[in-house]
Backbone as CSV, one residue per row, in Angstrom:
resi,resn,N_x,N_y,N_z,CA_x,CA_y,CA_z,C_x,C_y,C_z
1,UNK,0.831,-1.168,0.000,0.000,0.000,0.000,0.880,1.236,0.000
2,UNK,0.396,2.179,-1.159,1.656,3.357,-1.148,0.520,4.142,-1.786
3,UNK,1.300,5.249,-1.068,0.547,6.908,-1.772,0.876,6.900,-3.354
4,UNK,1.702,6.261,-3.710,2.400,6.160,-5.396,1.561,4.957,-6.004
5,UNK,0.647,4.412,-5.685,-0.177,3.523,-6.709,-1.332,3.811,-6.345
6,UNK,-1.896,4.476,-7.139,-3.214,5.015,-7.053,-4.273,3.873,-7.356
7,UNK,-4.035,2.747,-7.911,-5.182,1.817,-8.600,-5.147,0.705,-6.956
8,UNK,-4.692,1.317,-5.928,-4.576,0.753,-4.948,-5.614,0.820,-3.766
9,UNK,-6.424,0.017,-3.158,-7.171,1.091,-1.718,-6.190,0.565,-0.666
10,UNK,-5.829,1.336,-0.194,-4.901,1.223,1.079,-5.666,0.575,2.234
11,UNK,-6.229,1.021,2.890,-6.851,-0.106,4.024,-8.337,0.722,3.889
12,UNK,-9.109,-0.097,4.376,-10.807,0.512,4.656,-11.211,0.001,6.140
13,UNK,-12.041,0.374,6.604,-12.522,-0.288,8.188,-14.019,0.280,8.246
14,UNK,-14.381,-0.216,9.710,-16.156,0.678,10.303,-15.351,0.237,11.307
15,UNK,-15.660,2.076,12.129,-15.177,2.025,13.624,-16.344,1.641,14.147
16,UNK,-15.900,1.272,15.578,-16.666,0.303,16.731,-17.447,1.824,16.717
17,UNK,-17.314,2.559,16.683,-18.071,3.563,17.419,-19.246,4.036,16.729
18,UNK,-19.043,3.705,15.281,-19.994,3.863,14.120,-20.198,3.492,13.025
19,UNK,-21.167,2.228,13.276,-21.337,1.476,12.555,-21.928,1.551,11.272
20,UNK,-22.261,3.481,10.923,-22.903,3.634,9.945,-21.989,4.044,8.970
21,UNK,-20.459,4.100,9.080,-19.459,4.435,8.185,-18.403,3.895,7.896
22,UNK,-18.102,3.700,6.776,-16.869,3.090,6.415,-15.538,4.219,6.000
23,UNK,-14.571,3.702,6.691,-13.410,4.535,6.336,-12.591,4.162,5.426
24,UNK,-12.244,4.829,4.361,-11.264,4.166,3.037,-9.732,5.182,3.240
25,UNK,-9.210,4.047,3.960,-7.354,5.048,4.181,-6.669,4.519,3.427
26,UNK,-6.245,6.133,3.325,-4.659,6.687,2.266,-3.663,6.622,2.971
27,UNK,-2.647,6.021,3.227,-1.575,5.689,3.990,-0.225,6.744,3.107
28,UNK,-0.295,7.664,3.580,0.824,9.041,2.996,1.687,9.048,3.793
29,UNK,2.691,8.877,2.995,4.601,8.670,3.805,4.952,9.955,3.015
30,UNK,4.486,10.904,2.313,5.574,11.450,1.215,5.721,12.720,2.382
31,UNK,7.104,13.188,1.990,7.498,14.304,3.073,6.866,15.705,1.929
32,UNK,6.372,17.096,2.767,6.068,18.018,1.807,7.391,19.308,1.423
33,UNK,8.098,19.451,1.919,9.333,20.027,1.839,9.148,21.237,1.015
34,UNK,10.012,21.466,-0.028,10.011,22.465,-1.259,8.868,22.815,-1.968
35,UNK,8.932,23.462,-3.021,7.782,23.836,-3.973,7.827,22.509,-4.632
36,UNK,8.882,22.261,-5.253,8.526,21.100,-6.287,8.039,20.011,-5.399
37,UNK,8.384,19.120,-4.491,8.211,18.017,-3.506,6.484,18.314,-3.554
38,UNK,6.103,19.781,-2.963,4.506,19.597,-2.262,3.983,19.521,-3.934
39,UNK,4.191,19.629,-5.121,3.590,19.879,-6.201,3.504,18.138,-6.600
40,UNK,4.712,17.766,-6.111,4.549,16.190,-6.905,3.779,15.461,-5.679
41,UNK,4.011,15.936,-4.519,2.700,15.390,-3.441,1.642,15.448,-3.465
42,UNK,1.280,16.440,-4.259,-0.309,17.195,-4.157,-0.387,16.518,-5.524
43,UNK,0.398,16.019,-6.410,-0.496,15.754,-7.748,-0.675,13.499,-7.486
44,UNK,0.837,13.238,-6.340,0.245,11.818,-5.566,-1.069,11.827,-5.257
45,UNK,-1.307,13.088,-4.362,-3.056,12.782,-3.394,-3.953,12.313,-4.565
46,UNK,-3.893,13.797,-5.324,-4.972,13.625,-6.608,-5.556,13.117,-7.379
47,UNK,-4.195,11.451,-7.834,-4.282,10.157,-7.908,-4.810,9.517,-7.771
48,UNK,-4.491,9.460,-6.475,-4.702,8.196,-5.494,-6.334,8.520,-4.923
49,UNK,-6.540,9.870,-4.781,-7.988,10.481,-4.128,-9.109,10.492,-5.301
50,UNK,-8.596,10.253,-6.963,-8.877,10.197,-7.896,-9.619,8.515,-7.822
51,UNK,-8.283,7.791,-7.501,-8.579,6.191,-7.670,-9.856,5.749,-6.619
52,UNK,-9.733,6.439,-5.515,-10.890,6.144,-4.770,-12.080,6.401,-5.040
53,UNK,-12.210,7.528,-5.661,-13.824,7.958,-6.327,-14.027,7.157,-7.433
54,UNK,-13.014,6.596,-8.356,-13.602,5.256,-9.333,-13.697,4.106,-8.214
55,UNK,-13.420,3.926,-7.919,-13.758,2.519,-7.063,-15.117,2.720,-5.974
56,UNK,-15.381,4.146,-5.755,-16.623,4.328,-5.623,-17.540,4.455,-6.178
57,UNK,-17.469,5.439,-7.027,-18.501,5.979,-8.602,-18.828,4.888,-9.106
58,UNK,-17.807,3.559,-9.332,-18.011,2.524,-10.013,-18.484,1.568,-10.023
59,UNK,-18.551,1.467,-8.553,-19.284,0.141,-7.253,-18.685,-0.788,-7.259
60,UNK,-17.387,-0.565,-7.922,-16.345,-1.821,-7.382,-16.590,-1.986,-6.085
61,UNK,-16.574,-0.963,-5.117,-16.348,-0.942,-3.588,-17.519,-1.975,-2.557
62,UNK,-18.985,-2.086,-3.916,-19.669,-2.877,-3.098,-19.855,-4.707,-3.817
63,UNK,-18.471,-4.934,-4.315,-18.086,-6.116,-5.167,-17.245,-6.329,-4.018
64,UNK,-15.968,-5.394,-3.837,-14.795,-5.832,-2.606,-15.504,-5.605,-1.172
65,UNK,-16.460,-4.668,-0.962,-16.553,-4.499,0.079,-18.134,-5.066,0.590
66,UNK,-18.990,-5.569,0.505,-20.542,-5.661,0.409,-21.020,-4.693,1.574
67,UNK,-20.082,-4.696,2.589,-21.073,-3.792,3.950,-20.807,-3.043,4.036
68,UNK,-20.395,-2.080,2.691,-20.446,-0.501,2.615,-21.439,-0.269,1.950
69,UNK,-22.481,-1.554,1.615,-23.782,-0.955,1.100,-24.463,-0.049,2.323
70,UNK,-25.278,1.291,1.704,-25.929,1.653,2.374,-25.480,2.222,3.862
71,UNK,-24.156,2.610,3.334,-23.009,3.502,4.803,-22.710,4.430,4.038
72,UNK,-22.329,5.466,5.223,-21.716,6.379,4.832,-20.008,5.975,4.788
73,UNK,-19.852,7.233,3.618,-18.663,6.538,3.010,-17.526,7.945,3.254
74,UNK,-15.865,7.306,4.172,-15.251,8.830,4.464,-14.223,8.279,3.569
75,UNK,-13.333,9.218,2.802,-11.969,8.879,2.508,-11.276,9.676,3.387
76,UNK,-10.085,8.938,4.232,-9.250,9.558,5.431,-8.043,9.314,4.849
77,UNK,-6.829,10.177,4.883,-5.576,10.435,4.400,-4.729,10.163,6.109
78,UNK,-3.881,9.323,6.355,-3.390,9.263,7.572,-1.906,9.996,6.879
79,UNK,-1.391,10.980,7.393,-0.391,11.202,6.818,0.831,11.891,7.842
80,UNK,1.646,10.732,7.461,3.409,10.666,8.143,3.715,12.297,8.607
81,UNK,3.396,13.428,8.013,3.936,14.393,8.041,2.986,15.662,8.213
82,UNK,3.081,16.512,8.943,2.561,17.656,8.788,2.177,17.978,7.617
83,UNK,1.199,18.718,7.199,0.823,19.211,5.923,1.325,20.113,5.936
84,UNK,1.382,20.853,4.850,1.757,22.126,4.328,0.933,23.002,4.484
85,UNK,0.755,24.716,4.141,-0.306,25.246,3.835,-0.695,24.739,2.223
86,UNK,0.139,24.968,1.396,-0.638,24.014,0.269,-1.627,22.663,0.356
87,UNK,-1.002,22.205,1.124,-1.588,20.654,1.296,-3.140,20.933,1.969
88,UNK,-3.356,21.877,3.132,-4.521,21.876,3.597,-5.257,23.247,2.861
89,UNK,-5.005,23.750,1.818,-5.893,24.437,0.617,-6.113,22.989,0.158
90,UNK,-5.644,22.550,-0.363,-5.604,21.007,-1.333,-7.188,20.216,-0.615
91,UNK,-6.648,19.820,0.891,-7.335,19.331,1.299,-9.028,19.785,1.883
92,UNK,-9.127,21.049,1.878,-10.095,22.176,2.450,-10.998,21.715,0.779
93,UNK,-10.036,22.130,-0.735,-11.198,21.978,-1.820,-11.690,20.195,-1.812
94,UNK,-10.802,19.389,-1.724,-11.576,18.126,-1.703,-12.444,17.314,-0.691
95,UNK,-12.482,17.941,0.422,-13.500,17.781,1.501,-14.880,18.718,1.086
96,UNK,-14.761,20.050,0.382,-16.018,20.668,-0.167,-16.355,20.000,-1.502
97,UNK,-15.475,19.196,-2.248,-15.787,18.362,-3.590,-16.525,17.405,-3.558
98,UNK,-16.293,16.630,-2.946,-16.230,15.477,-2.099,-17.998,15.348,-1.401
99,UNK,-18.056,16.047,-0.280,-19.484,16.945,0.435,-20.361,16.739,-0.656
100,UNK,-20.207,17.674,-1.689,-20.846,17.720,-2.950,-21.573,16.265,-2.983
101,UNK,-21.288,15.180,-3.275,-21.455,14.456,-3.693,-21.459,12.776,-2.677
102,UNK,-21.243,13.226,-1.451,-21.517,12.969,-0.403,-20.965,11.621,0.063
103,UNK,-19.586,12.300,0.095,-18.469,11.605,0.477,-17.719,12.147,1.274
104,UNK,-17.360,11.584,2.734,-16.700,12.508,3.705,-15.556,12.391,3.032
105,UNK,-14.485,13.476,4.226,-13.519,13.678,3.727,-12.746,13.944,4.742
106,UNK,-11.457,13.279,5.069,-10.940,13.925,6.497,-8.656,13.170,6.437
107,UNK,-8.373,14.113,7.034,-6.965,14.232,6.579,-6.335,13.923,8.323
108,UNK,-5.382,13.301,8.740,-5.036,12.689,10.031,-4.006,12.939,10.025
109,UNK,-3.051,13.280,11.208,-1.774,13.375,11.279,-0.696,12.015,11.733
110,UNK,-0.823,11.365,11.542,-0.243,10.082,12.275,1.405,9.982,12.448
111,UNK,2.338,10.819,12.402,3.851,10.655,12.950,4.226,8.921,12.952
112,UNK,3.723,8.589,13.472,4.008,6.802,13.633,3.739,6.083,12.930
């Protein structure tokens, strides 16, 4: 599972706490550093945040997954590194994209 293969779903779950949602995680190692680094990071997310909406849009997700029928559906980014301010513009338009069309959207800091 890598932020660099987008035709990938990194892990999915339903927390104990709510059983009405499924979480589809992006497991992000990439560091955001320079201009160029956050540009080739931000065009990884886009990918990979790309690949998840076909595997939703498409209903692959209820072929691999069956008990995300009829849940709400979040894509969560766990990511190694602080964001950038680029990264959370990035992330601010695809949580309102996303909404749209009624798909959560939520970005995690995980260091570990």
């Amino acid at each position: 599972m890598s932020l660099t293969d987008p035709n990938i779903i990194d892990m999915w779950g339903i927390p104990k706490s709510d059983s009405g949602t499924i979480i589809l995680g992006i497991a992000d190692h990439l560091q955001w550093g320079n201009k160029t680094l956050q540009a080739e990071h931000l065009l990884a997310l886009q990918r990979k945040i790309n690949g998840y909406i076909a595997f939703i849009e498409g209903g692959e997700i209820y072929n691999k997954i069956p008990a995300a029928l009829g849940m709400s559906l979040v894509i969560r980014v766990y990511g190694k590194h602080e964001v950038s301010e680029r990264g959370e513009l990035f992330f601010e338009r695809v949580a309102e994209l996303l909404r749209a069309v009624g798909i959560g959207f939520e970005f995690v800091f995980k260091a570990d």
